[in-house]
N, C-alpha and C positions, 0 to 999 in steps of 0.2 A: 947457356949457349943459345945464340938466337940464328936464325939462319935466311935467306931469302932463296928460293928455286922457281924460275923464268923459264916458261915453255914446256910446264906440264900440267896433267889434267888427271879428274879421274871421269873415266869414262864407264865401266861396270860396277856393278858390287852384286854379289849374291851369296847371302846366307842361309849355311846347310845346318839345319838342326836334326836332330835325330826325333822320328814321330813316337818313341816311347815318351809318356806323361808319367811322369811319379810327381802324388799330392800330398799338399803338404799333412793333410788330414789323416792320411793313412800311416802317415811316419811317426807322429805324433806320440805314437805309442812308445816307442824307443828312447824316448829322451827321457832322463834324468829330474824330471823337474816335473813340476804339479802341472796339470793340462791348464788350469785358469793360465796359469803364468805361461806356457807357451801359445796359446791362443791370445793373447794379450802382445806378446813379442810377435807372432805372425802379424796383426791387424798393423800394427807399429812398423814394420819392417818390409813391409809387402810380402810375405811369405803364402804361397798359395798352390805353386806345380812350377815344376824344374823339368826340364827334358833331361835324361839319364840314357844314354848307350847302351845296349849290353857288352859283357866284356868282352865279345869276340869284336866289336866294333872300336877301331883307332881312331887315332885324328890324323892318320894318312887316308884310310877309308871316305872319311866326311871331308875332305879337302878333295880326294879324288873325284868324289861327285861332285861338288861347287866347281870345277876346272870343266868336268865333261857338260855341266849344264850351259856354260857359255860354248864350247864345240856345238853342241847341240842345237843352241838356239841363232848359231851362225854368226856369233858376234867374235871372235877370231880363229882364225886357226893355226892347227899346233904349227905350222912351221914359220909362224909369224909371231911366235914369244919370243926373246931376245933374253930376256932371265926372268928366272924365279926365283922369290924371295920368300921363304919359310920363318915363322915366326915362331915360337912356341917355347916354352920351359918345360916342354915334356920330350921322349924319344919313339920311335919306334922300334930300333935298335940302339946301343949303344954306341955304333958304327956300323954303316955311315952316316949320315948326314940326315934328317929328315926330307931337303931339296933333293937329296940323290936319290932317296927312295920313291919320291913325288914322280921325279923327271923319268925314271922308271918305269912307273904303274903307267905313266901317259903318253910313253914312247916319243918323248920330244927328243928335237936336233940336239946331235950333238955339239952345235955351237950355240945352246942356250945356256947363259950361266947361269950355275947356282948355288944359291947362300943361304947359307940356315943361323938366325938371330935366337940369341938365348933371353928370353925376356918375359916380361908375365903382363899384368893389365895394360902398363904403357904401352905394349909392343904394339898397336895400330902404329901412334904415330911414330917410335922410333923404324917402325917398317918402312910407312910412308915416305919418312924420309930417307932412309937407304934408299928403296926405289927410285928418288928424286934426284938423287946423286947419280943414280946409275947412267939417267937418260940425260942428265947436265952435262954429264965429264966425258961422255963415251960415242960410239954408234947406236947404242943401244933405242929403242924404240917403241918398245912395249914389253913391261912388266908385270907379271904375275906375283902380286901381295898375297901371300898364306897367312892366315891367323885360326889355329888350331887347337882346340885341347877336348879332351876324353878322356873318360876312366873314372867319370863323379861315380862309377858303380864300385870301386873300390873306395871309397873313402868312407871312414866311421859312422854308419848311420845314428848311430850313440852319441854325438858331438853335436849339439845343438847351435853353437856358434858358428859351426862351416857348413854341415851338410845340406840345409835345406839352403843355403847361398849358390852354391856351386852347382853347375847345369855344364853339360857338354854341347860345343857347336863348333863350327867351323865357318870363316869370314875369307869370301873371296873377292880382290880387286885388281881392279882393271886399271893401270896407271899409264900413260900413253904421251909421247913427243911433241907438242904441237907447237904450227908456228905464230901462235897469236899472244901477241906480249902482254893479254889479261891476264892470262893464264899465270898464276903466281901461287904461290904457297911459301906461309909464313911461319916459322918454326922456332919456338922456345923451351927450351927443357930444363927440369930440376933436380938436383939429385941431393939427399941427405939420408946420409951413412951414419950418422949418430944414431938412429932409427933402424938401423939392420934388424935388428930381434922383435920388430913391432909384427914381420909377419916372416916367418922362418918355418923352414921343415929342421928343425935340430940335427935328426940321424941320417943317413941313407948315403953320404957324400964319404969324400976322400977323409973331410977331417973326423968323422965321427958313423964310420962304418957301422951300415944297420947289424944289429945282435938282438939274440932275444931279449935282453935288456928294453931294447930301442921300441919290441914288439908287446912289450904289457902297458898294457889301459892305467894308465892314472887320472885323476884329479886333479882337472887346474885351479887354479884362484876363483874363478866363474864358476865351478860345480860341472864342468863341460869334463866329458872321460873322453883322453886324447892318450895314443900315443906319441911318443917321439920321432916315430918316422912318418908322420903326419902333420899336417900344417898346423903350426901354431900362431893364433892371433890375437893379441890385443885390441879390438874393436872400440876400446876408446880413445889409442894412441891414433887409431889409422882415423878416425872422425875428426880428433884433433888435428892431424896433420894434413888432413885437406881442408879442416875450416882455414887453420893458419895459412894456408899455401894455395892452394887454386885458386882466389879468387884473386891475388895478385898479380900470380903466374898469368891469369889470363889477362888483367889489365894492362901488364908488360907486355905483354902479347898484340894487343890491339894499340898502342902506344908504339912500338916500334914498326907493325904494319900500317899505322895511319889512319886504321881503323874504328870508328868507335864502336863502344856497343850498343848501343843503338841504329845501327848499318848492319847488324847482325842477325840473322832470319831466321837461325835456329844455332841451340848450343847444343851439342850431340857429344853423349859424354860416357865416360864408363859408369857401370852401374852398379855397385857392389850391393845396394838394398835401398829402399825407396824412402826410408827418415834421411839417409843420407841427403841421398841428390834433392830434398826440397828441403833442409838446409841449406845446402850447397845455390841453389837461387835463391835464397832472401839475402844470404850474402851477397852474392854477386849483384843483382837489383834486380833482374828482368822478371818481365811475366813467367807467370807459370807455364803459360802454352807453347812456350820455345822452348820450353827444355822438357822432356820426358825422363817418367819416372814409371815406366810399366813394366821394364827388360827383366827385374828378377822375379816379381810377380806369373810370369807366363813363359819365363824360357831357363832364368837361374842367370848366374853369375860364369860367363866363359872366359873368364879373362881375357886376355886382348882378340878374342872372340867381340865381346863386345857391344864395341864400338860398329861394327857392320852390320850387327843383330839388330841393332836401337835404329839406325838408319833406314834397312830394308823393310823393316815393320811396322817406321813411323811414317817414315815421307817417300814411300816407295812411287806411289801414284804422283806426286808434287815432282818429284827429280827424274819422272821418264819424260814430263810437257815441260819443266823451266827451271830456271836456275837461282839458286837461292845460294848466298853469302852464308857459310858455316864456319863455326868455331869448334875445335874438334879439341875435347880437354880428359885425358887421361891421370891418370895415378896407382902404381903398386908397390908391391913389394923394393925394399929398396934401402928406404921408401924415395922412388922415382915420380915424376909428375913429368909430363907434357903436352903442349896445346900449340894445335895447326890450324891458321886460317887459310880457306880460299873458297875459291865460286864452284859448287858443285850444282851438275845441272842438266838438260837435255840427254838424259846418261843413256845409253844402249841395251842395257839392263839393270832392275833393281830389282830384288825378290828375296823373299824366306822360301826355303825348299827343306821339302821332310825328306830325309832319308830314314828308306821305310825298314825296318827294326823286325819285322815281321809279327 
């Protein structure tokens, strides 16, 4: 699906990570496997500290404070959000909504809409573009883009395939109306459902209710001890199907924006681990210096977290003085892919903020 939206922007981003560090050195111990061989897959993978939450810490909590840091720092106020947009494949409760519990903690109008997306590493840009839609089709004016996720302190520190990937943070944006017919963004998305079981949680849902069954440690094919009611990945299905698939996706992408890549100033991408993403540009052609490969190395893998983590931590100082042409390219579970171009630039805020863990 491709899309064009005329007359919006983004204008903040600020990403909240939590100031707890857990290294990769210290975990080291728990896994299953001779320390050569995970010291060898660390060097390979970038594996080095992940920020972990503790568990009284949500991803309503870490959303909460990336929303009060823009109050804070005077770049809008609450009676000037028009909707929030909540991203996340996680809950706070069951019901309601993540956006209802958001729009809650922050005492916003009650004529701010809000929407909560069920989605995992794509969800930047399937967000983006809801938002985009919002301020196209409607009065709407200014959106609050959530992208959320916590609880890496619950997951199997015995799993050597996920745990030391996954980091908790929260990704906040500022998407806004304007009347300048630069202002575009370009949108293409991929989905392939052949591919469902490449990254799956098996138990916990309607079709396969968690049981003690679901809760004993087994042995994958990897030597990795997983439960059932924990994420299970195939790591060389999901390499596979982003070598096949994103770097087309983005060619189609820049081909129907008119864009080449070579007009492109940076590729701001999700980051599952660092052999990936520099595969991922020998493929695609570009220098290595427009695309970053440091987000799981120093923060962990937050799923559609992300993509606002890589941005605030790479080009924070670049996109608060000027504006640069970005290709924004995604891939999860799904397995889903998609990629947003447009001029990101002059922005009101950009920043990594610790929320402090005590």
């Amino acid at each position: 699906m491709k899309a064009t939206i005329k007359g919006v922007s983004i204008s903040s981003v600020c990403a909240v990570v939590p100031s707890r560090v857990s290294k990769f050195e210290d975990e080291i111990k728990y896994y299953p496997f001779p320390e050569r061989s995970s010291r060898k897959l660390a060097q390979t993978m970038g594996f080095r500290e992940h920020r972990i939450a503790p568990a009284d810490v949500t991803l309503i909590d870490l959303a909460e404070y990336g929303v009060n840091c823009l109050f804070d720092n005077n770049i809008i106020k609450k009676e000037d959000i028009d909707a929030l947009v909540f991203v996340s494949q996680q809950c706070e409760y069951p019901v309601p909504g993540n956006s209802k519990v958001l729009h809650n903690r922050l005492k916003l109008s009650t004529l701010t809409h809000c929407v909560d997306l069920y989605d995992n590493c794509n969800g930047f840009i399937s967000g983006l573009y809801n938002a985009a839609c919002f301020i196209s089709s409607s009065d709407i004016k200014n959106v609050i883009l959530v992208n959320s996720c916590a609880g890496t302190c619950h997951l199997n520190i015995k799993d050597r395939n996920t745990y030391p990937i996954m980091g908790d943070a929260a990704g906040i944006t500022l998407i806004k109306k304007t009347s300048n017919p630069d202002d575009c963004i370009y949108f293409d998305f991929y989905h392939d459902s052949s591919e469902l079981h490449t990254l799956i949680v098996p138990s916990g849902g309607m079709r396969n209710p968690s049981s003690e069954e679901s809760k004993i440690l087994k042995e994958d094919s990897f030597g990795n001890l997983v439960r059932d009611d924990e994420l299970h990945m195939d790591g060389t299905r999901v390499f596979h199907f982003v070598m096949d698939n994103i770097p087309k996706l983005i060619e189609d992408t820049c081909d129907y924006s008119g864009i080449s890549k070579t007009q492109i100033d940076y590729f701001i991408t999700h980051q599952p681990n660092k052999f990936l993403v520099d595969k991922l540009t020998d493929l695609i052609g570009v220098k290595q210096d427009i695309i970053f490969d440091n987000i799981v190395e120093n923060f962990g893998n937050s799923s559609s977290a992300t993509i606002p983590v890589n941005l605030c931590f790479n080009l924070s100082e670049t996109l608060l003085k000027e504006y640069k042409k970005i290709c924004f390219a995604a891939f999860g579970a799904g397995m889903s892919a998609g990629c947003a171009i447009c001029n990101v630039g002059k922005l009101d805020f950009c920043s990594v903020q610790e929320y402090p863990c005590g």
